[in-house]
N, C-alpha and C positions, 0 to 999 in steps of 0.2 A: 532124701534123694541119694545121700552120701551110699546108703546101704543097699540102696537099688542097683546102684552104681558098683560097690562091689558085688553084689551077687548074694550078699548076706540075709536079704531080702528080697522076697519074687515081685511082692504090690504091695502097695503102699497107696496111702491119702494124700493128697496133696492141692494144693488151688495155682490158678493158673497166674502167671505165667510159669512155665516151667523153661527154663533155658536152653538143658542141655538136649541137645538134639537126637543122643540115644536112647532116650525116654521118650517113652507112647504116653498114649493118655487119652481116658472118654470120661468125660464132661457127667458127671451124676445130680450135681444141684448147682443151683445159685445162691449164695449166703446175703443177707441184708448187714451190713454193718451198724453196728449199736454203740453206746457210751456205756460202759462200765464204771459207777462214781461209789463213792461211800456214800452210804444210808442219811448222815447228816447231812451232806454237804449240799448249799446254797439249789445248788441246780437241779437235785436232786427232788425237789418240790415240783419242778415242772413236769408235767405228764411229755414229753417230747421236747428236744432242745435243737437248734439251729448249730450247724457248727462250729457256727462260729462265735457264739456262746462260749464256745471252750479255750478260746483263745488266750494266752496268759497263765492259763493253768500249768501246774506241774502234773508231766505224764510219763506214763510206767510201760515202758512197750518191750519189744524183743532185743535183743540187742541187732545193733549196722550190721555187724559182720557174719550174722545168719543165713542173708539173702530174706527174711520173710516177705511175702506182699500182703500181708497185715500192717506191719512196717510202713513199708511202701506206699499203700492205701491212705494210712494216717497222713502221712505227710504232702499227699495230694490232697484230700481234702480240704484240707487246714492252707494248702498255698492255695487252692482256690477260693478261700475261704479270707485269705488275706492274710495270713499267719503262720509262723513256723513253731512245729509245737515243740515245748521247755522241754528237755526229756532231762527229767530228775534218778530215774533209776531205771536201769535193765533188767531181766530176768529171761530165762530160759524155755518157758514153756506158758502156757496159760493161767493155770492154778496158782503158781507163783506168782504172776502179774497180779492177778484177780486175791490174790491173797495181801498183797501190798495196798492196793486198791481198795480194801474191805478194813483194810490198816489205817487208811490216810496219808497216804504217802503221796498220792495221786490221782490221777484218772486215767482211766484208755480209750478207746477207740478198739472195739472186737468182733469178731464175728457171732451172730445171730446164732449159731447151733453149740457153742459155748453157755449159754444160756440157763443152763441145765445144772450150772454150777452156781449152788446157792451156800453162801456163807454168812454166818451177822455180818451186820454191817455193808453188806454190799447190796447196790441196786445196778438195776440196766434203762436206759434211757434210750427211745427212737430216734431216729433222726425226724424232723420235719421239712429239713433240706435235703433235694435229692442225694444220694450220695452213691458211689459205683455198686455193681453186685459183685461179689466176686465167686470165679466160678470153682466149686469143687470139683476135682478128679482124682478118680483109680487110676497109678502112675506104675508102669513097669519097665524094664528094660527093652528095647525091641530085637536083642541080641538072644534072651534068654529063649532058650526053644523047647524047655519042658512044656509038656503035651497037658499036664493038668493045671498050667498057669495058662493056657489056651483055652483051653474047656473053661475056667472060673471067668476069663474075659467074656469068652462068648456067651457064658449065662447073663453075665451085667451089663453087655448091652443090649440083651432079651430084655432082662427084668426091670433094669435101669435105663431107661433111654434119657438120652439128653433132652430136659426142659428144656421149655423157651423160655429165655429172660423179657423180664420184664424191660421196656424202652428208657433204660435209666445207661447211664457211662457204666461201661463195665471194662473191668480193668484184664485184660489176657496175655 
């Protein structure tokens, strides 16, 4: 957002909530949040795991001071869940996380289109417990008035219209 925000960037990906108020924003998908564990690890047998399965474990997430709502996400689930999760290490970006995680350092809590990142040793685990959606958007500045950041929005809410979520807690 930071780079929408100064102008350095016209759009950008981003999932909702978005805060700041001079950011727009159209809704592209809804993401299913997953467990991302090591390949060995106990839980990891199970074809779908409960949340609170996870509870106790040491997890790898974003760091607090980011703002993520992957972050954010985690830690509602897990208080719904009855649990505040250990966070043993931070990391910067997904790859990082999911490279710790494939390490044994931990587990996380991530989104569904992450997925696509296969390393040894690492697996992905469903929830079996409801758990929110959270929703993807193309985020821009609403101040910016270039005419082909106009045109690109107008094509993506042609091409991309807002699904419907599924009736699970979704988090905005």
């Amino acid at each position: 957002m930071n780079q929408i925000l100064s102008g350095s960037l016209d759009m950008g990906l981003a999932r909702l909530p978005v805060r700041d108020p001079s950011i727009d924003w159209h809704i592209i998908d809804f993401e299913t949040l997953v467990a991302a564990l090591p390949e060995d690890h106990p839980l990891a047998a199970k074809p779908e795991l409960e949340v609170a399965d996870l509870a106790g474990e040491p997890f790898v997430t974003f760091p607090g001071t980011q703002g993520s709502t992957v972050r954010d996400a985690t830690a509602l689930i897990a208080l719904q869940a009855g649990f505040s999760p250990r966070i043993v290490q931070e990391a910067p970006d997904s790859y990082t996380i999911l490279s710790l995680v494939a390490a044994g350092v931990g587990i996380t809590v991530t989104v569904s289109s992450v997925q696509h990142i296969q390393m040894p040793g690492l697996c992905y685990r469903a929830f079996s417990t409801p758990v929110p959606k959270m929703a993807a958007v193309l985020a821009w500045h609403k101040k910016n008035t270039d005419p082909a950041l106009h045109a690109v929005v107008a094509i993506a809410q042609e091409l991309l219209p807002t699904p419907e979520p599924e009736p699970v807690l979704l988090i905005r």
